[in-house]
N, C-alpha and C positions, 0 to 999 in steps of 0.2 A: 401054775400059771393060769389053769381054766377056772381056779377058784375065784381070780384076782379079776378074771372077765365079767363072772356071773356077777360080782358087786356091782361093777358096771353099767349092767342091764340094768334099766329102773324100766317100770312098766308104766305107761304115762297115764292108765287109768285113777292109780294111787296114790299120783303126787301132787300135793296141795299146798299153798303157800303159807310159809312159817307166823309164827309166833313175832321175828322180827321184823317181816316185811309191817303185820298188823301195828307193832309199835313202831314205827319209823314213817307210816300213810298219819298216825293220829297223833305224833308230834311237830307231824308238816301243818296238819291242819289247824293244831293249838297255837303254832307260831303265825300264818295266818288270821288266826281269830285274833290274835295281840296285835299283830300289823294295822289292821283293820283299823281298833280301836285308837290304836296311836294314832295313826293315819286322823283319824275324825277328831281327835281331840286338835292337834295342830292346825286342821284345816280350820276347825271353830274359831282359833287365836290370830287369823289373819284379820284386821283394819278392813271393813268396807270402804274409807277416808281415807282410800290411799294418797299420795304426796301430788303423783300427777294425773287424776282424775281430772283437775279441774281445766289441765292442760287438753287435755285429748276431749274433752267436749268443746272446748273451742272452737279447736284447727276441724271439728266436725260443721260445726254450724257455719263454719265460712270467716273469712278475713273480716280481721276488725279494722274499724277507719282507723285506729291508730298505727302505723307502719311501721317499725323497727328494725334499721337496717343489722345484718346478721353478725355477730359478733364472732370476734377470729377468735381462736387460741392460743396461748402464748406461746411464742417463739420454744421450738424443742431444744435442748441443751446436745451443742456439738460433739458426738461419739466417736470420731471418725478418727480424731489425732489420740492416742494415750497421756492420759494426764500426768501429769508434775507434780512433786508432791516435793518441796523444800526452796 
């Protein structure tokens, strides 16, 4: 049993981090450096000429003399009773 102790005892001057922790810090950081690159490549593919740019400079510069009153949306379909089907 005192054999089974002394295994136990590690003396903390001599222990140094393994072999795996070094491959598992520089596979974190390879898949970062891939992240990165993806990341940049995707951001480049974005439309400066987005659809509603032209919107939101508008409503910045102030109301135009032309007025439009606001338009509803169409009537929601009644959920409330279960439908029939025959």
């Amino acid at each position: 049993m005192s054999a089974a102790l002394m295994v136990l005892e590690i003396d903390p001057s001599i222990v140094r981090p393994g072999w795996v922790a070094l491959v598992v810090t520089l596979f974190i950081g390879a898949a970062l450096v891939l992240l990165f690159f993806s990341l940049r490549r995707q951001v480049r593919r974005i439309s400066p000429d987005l659809p509603y740019a032209d919107d939101v400079d508008t409503e910045a510069s102030g109301p135009s003399s032309e007025s439009q009153p606001p338009t509803t949306p169409p009537a929601a379909p009644d959920i409330t009773s279960p439908g029939k089907s025959g």
